[in-house]
VEXDOGU-329949 format. One record per residue: residue in three letters; residue number from 1; x, y, z of N, C-alpha, C in turn. Coordinates in steps of 0.1 Angstrom, whole numbers, plus 5000, padded with zeros to 4 digits. Example, Ala and Ser with C-alpha at 12.3 -4.5 7.8 and 13.67 -1.06 7.14 Angstrom:
BEGIN
R   residu   num    n.X    n.Y    n.Z   ca.X   ca.Y   ca.Z    c.X    c.Y    c.Z
R      ALA     1   5132   4943   5078   5123   4955   5078   5132   4967   5078
R      SER     2   5128   4978   5071   5137   4989   5071   5129   5000   5079
//
This chain:
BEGIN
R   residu   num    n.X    n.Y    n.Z   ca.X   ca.Y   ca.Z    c.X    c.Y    c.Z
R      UNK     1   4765   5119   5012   4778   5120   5017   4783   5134   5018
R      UNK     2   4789   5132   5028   4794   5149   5036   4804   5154   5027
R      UNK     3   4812   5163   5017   4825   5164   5013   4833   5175   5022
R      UNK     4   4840   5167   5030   4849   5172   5038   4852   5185   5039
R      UNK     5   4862   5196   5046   4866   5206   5043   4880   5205   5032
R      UNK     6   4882   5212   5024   4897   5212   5015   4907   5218   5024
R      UNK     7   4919   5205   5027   4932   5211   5030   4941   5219   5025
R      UNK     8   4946   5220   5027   4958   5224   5019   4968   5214   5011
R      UNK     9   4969   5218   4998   4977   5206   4992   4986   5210   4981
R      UNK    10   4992   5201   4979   5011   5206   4970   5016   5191   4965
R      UNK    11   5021   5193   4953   5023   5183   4945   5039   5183   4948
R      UNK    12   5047   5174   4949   5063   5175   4952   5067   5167   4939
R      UNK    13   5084   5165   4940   5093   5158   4930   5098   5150   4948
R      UNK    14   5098   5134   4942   5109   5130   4957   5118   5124   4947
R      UNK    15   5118   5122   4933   5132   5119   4926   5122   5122   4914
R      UNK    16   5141   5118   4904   5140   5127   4889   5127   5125   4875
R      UNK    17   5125   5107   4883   5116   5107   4870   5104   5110   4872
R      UNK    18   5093   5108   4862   5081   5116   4860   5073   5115   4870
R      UNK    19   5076   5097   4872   5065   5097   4878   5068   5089   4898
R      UNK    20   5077   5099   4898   5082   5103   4911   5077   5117   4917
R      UNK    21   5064   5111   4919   5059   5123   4926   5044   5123   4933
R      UNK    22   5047   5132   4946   5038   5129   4956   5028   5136   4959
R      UNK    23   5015   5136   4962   5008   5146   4967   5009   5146   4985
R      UNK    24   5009   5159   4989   5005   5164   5001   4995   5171   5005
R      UNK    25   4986   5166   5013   4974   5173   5022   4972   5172   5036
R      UNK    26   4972   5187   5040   4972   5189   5053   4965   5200   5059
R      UNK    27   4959   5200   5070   4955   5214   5076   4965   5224   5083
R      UNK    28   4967   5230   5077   4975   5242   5083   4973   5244   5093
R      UNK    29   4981   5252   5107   4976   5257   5123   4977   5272   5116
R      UNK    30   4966   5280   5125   4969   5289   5129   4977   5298   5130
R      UNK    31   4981   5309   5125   4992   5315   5128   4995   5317   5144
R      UNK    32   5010   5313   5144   5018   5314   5154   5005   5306   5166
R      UNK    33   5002   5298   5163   4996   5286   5170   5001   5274   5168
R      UNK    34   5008   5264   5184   5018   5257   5186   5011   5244   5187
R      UNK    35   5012   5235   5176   5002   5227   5175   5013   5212   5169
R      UNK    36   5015   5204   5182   5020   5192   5178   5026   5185   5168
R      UNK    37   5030   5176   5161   5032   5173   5150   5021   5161   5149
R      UNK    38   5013   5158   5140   5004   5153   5133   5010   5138   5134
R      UNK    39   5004   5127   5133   5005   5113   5128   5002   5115   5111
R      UNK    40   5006   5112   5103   5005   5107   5091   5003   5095   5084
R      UNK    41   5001   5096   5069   4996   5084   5062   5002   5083   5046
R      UNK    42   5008   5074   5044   5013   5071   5025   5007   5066   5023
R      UNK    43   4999   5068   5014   4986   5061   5004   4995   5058   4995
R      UNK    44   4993   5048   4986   4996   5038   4974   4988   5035   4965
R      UNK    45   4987   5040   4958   4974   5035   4948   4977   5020   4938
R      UNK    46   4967   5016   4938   4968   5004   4928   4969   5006   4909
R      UNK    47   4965   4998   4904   4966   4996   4892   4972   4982   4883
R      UNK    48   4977   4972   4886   4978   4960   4882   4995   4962   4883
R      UNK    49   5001   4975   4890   5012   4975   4892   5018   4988   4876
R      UNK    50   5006   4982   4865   5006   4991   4855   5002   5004   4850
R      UNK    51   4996   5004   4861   4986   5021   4859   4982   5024   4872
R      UNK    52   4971   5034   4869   4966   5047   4881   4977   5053   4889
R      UNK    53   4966   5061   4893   4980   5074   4896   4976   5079   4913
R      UNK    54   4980   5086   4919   4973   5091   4931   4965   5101   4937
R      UNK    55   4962   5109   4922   4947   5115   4923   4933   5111   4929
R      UNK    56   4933   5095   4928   4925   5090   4929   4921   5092   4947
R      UNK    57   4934   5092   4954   4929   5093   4966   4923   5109   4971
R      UNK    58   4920   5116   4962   4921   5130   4971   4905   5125   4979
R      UNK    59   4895   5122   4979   4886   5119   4988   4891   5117   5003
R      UNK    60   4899   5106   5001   4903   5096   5012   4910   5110   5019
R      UNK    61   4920   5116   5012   4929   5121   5022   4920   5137   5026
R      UNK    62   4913   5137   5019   4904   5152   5029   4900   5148   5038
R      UNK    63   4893   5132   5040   4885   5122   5053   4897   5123   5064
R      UNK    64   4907   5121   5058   4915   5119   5067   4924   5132   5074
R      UNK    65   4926   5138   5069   4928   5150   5070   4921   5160   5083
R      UNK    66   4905   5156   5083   4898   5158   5092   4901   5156   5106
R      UNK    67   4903   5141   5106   4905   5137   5111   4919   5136   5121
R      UNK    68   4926   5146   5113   4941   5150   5120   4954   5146   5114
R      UNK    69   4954   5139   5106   4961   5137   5099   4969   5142   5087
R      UNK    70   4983   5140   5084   4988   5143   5075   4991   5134   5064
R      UNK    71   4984   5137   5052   4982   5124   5039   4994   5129   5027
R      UNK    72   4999   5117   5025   5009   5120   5010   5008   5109   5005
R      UNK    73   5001   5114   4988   5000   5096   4979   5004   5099   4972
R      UNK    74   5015   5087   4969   5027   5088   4957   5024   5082   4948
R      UNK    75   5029   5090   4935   5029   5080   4924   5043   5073   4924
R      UNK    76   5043   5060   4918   5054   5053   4917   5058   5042   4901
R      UNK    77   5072   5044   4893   5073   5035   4880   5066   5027   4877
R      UNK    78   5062   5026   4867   5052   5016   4863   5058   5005   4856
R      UNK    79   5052   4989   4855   5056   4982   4847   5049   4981   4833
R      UNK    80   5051   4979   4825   5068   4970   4822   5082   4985   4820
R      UNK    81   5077   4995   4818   5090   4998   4816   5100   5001   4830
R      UNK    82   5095   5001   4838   5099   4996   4848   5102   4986   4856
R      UNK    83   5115   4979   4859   5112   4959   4864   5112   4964   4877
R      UNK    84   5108   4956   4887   5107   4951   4900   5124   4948   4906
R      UNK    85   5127   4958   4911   5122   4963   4923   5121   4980   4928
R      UNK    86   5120   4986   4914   5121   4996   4909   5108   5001   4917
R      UNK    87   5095   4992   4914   5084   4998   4921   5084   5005   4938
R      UNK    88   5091   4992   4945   5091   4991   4958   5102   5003   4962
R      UNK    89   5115   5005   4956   5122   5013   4956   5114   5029   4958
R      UNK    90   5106   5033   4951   5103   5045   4950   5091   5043   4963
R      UNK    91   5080   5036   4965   5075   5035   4977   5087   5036   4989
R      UNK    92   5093   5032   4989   5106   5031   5001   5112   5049   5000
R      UNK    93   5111   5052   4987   5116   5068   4986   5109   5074   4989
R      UNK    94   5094   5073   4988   5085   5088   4987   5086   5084   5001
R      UNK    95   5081   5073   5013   5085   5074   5025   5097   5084   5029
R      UNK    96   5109   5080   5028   5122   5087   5030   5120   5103   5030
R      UNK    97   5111   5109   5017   5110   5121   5019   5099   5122   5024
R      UNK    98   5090   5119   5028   5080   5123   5037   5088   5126   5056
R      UNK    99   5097   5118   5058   5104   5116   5067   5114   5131   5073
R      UNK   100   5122   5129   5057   5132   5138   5057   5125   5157   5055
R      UNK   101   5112   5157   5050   5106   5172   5050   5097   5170   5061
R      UNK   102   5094   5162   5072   5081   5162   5084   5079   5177   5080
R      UNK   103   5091   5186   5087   5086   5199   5090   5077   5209   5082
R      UNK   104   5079   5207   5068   5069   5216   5059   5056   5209   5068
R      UNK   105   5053   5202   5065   5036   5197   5069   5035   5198   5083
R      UNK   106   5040   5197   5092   5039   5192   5103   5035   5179   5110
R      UNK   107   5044   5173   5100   5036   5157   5109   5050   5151   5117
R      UNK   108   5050   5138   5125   5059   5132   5130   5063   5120   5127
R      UNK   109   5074   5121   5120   5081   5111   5111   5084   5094   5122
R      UNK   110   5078   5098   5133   5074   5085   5140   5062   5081   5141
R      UNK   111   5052   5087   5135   5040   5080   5139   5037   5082   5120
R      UNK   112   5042   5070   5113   5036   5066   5100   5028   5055   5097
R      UNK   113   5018   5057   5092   5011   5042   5087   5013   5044   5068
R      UNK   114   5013   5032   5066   5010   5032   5052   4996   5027   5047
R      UNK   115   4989   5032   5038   4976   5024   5029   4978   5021   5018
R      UNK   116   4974   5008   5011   4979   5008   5001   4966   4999   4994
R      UNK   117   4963   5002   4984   4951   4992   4973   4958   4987   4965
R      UNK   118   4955   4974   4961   4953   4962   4955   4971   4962   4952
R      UNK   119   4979   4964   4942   4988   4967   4940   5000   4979   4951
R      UNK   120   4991   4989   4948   4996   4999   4961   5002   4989   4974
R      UNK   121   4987   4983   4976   4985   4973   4987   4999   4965   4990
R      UNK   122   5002   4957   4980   5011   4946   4978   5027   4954   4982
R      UNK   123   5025   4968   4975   5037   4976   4979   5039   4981   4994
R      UNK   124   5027   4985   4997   5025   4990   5015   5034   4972   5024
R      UNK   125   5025   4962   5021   5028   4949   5028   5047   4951   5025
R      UNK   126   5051   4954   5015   5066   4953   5013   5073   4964   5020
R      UNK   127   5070   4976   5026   5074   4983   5032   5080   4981   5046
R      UNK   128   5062   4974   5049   5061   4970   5065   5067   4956   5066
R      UNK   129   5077   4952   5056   5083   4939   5055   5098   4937   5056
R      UNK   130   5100   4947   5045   5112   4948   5040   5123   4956   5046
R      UNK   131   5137   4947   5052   5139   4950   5062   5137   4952   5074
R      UNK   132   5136   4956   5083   5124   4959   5097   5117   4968   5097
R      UNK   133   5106   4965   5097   5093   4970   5092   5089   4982   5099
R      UNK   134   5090   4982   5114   5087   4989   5118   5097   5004   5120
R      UNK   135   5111   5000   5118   5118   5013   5111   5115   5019   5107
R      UNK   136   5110   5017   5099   5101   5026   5084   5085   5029   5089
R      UNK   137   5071   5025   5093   5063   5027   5096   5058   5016   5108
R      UNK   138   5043   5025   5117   5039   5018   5123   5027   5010   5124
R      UNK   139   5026   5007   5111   5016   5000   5107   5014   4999   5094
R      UNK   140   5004   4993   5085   5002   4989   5074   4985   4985   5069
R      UNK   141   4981   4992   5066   4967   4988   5062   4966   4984   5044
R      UNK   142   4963   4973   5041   4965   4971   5027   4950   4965   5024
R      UNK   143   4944   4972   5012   4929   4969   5005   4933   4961   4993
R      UNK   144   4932   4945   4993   4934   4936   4983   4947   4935   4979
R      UNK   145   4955   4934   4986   4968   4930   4983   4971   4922   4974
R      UNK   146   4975   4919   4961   4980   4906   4959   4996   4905   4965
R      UNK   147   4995   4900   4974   5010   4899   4982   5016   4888   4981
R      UNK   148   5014   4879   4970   5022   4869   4967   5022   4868   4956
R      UNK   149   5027   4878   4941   5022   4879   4928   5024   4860   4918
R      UNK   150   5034   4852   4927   5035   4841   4919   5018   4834   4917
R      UNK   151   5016   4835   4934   5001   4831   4934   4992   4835   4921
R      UNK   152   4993   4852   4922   4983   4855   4910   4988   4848   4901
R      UNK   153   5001   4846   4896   5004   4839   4878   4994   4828   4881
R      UNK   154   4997   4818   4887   4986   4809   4888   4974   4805   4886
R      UNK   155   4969   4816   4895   4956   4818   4898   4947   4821   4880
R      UNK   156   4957   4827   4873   4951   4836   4864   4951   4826   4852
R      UNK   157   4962   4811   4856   4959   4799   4842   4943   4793   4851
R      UNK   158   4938   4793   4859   4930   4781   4857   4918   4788   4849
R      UNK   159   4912   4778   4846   4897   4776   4837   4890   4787   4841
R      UNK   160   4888   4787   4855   4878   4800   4859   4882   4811   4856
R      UNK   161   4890   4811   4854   4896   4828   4866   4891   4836   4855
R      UNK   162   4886   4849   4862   4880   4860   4855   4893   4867   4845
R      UNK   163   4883   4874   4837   4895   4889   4829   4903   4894   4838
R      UNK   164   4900   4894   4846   4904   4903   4858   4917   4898   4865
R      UNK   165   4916   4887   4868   4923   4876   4871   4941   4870   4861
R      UNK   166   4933   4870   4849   4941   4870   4839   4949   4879   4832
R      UNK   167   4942   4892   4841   4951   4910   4836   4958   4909   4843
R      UNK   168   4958   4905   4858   4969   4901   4868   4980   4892   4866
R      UNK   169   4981   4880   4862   4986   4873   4856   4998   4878   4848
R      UNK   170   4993   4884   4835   4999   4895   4826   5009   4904   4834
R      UNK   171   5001   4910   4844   5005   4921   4852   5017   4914   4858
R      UNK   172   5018   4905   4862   5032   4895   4873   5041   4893   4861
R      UNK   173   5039   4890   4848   5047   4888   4840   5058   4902   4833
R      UNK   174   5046   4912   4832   5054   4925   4832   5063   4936   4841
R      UNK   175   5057   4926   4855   5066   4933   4866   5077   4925   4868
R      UNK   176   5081   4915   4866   5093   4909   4870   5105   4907   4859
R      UNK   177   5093   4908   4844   5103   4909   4830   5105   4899   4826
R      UNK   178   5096   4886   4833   5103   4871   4830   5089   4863   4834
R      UNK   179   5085   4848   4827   5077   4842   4829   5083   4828   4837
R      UNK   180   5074   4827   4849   5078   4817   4857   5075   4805   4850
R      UNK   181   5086   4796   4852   5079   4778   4849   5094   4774   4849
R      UNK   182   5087   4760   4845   5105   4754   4845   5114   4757   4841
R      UNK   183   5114   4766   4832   5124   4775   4823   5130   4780   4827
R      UNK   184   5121   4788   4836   5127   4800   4842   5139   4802   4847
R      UNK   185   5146   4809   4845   5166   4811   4847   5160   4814   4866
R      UNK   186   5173   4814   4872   5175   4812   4887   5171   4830   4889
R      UNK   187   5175   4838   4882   5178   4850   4887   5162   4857   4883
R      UNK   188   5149   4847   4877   5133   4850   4875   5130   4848   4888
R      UNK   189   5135   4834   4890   5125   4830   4904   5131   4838   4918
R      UNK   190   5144   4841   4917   5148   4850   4928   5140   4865   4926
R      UNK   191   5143   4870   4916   5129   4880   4913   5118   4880   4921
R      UNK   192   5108   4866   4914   5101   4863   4917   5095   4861   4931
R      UNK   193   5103   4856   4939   5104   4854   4955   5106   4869   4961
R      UNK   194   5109   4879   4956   5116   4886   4966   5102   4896   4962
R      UNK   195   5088   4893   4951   5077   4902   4956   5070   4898   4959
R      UNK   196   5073   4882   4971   5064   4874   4977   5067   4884   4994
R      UNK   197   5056   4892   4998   5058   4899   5010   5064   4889   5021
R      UNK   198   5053   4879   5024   5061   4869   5035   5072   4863   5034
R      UNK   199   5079   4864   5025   5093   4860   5022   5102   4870   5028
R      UNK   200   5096   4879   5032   5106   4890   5040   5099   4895   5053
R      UNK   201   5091   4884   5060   5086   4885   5073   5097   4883   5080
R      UNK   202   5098   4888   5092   5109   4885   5103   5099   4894   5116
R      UNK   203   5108   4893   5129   5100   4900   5139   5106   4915   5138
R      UNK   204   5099   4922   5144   5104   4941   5144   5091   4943   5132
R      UNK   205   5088   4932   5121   5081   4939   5110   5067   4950   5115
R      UNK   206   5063   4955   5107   5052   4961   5113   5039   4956   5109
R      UNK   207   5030   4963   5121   5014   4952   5126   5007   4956   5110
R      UNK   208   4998   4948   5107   4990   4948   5096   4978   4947   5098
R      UNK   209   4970   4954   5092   4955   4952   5083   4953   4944   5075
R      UNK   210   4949   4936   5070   4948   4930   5055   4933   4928   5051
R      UNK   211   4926   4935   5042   4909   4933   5041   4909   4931   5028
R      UNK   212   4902   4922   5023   4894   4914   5013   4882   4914   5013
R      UNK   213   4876   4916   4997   4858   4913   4995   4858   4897   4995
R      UNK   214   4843   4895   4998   4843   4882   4994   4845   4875   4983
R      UNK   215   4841   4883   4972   4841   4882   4960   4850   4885   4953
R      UNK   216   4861   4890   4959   4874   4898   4955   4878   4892   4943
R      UNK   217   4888   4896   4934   4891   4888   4921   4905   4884   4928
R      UNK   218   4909   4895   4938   4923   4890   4940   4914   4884   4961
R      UNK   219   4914   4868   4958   4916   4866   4971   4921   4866   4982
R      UNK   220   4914   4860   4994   4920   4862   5008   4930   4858   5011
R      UNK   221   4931   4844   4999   4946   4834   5002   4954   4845   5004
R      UNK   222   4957   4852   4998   4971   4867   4993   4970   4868   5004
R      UNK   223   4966   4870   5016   4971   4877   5028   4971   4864   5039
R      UNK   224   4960   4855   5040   4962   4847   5047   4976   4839   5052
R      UNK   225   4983   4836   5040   4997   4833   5037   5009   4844   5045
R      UNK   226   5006   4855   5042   5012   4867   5051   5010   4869   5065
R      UNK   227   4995   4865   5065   4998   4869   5079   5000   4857   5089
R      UNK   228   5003   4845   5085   5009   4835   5090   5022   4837   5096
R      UNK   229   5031   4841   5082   5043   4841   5085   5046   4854   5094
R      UNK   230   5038   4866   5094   5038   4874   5105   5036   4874   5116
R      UNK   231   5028   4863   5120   5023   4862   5130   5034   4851   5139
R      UNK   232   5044   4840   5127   5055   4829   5131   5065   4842   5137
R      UNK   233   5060   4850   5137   5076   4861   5138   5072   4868   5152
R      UNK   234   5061   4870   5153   5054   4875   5166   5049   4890   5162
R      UNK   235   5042   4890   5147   5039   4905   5146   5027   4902   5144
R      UNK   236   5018   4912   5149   5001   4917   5150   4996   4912   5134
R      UNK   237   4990   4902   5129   4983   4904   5118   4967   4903   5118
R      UNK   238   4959   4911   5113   4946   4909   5112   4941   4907   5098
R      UNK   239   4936   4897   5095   4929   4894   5078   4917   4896   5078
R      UNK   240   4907   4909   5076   4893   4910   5074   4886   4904   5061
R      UNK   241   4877   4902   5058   4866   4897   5046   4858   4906   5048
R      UNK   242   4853   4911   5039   4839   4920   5039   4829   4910   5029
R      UNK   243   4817   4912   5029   4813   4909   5022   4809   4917   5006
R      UNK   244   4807   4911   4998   4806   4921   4990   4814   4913   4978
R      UNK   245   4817   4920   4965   4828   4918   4952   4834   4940   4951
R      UNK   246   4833   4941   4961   4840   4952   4955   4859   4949   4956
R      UNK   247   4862   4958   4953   4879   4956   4951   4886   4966   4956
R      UNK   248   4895   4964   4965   4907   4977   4965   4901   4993   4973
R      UNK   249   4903   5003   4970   4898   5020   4973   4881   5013   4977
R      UNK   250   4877   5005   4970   4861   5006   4966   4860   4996   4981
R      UNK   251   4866   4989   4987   4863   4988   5000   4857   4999   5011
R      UNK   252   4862   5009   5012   4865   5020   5020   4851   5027   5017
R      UNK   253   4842   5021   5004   4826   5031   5004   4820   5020   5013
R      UNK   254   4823   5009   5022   4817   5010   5033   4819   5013   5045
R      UNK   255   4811   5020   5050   4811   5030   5063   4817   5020   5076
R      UNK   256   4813   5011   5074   4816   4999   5085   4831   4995   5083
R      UNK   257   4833   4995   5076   4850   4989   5068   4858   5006   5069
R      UNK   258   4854   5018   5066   4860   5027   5070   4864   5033   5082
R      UNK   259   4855   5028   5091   4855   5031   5105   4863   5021   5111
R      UNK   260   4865   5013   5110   4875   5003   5112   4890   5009   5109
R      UNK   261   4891   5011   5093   4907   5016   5093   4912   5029   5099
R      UNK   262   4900   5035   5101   4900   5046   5111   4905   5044   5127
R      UNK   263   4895   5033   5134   4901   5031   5147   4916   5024   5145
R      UNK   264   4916   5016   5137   4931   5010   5135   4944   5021   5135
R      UNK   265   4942   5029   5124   4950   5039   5125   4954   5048   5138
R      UNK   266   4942   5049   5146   4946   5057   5154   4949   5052   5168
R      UNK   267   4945   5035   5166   4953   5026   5181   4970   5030   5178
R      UNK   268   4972   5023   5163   4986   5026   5163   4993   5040   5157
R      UNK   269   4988   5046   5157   4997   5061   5156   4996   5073   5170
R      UNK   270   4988   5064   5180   4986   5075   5190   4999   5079   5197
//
């Protein structure tokens, strides 16, 4: 594996708390060389909604970078000390300043995609959802979304379901602050509904990616469901499977699956 050339890169503040904050990487022009504004990319990192941070992408965004692009991966509140919608809030912010500074980097605050893994993922699908999607970005590529978190509570009581499965579970229960079931007070399940992505499909939303391993721990259902209601609305959805049990970022070590969000990206940011 090739290691790209190093951009140039700079850590920002896009609000007060800690972990309100973004990386930027970009290739500089030339002095006094007049060089377009760039298509860009928000990366989102995963974590069960509970952890990782956006270090993790610096690979991705040097690949991409190459490639012409201008990359910023935000970190965003974590739960539980953070409740929902706290998460999506700060993805909706570090956008806004990516928007509102284009000019340091040079990119063009009309041509945005977002990426987002597993959790990340589930936040990218809420961007390109929430409200009219395409206002905010022109696309969405999301690696294992759980984009319907009630699904995961679910998923993570039956018999089978892996550790993995069951950390997510946990993970829906610490993002919303409240456990679903009959119990549940009116103002859980409205919670609950509003970090179901298709619940805020309408038309204008923006076109989607959605790719799953075969093996995934978070399944295909999670997006299949999305891109239904995307598609009832008249927006572009595509649902890939790869084969494989990898999960999330770890999609993207196939060359075949990278080349893909590659040409994707650059049908819709051209």
């Amino acid at each position: 594996m090739v290691t790209p050339r190093l951009p140039k890169s700079k850590t920002y503040a896009y609000g007060k708390a800690a972990r309100q904050r973004i990386d930027a990487y970009w290739q500089p022009a030339a002095p006094k060389a007049k060089v377009k504004p760039r298509p860009a990319v928000l990366v989102l990192h995963g974590g069960y909604w509970l952890e990782g941070d956006k270090s993790g992408w610096k690979y991705f965004a040097r690949r991409l970078t190459r490639q012409g692009y201008v990359v910023l991966a935000a970190n965003y509140r974590l739960a539980p000390a953070a409740k929902w919608p706290a998460q999506r809030n700060d993805a909706m912010a570090a956008l806004a300043f990516m928007k509102k500074h284009a000019k340091v980097w040079n990119l063009d605050p009309a041509r945005i995609a977002v990426v987002g893994s597993s959790s990340g993922g589930m936040l990218a699908t809420q961007i390109g959802t929430y409200g009219t999607g395409t206002r905010q970005v022109r696309g969405v590529i999301a690696l294992s979304p759980p984009n319907n978190p009630y699904l995961a509570f679910q998923d993570g009581l039956k018999l089978d379901a892996t550790p993995a499965q069951r950390k997510l579970r946990r993970a829906v229960v610490d993002l919303v602050r409240c456990t679903p079931g009959d119990a549940a007070g009116a103002a859980c399940w409205k919670r609950m509904e509003d970090t179901n992505s298709a619940s805020h499909a309408t038309p204008g939303d923006a076109p989607m990616l959605l790719m799953h391993a075969s093996g995934d721990f978070v399944p295909v259902t999670q997006s299949t469901g999305l891109a239904s209601a995307l598609r009832a609305a008249g927006v572009p959805a595509t649902v890939r499977v790869v084969p494989g049990e990898m999960h999330a970022s770890d999609l993207l070590n196939d060359e075949r699956t990278y080349s893909e969000v590659l040409t994707w990206l650059r049908t819709r940011l051209r």
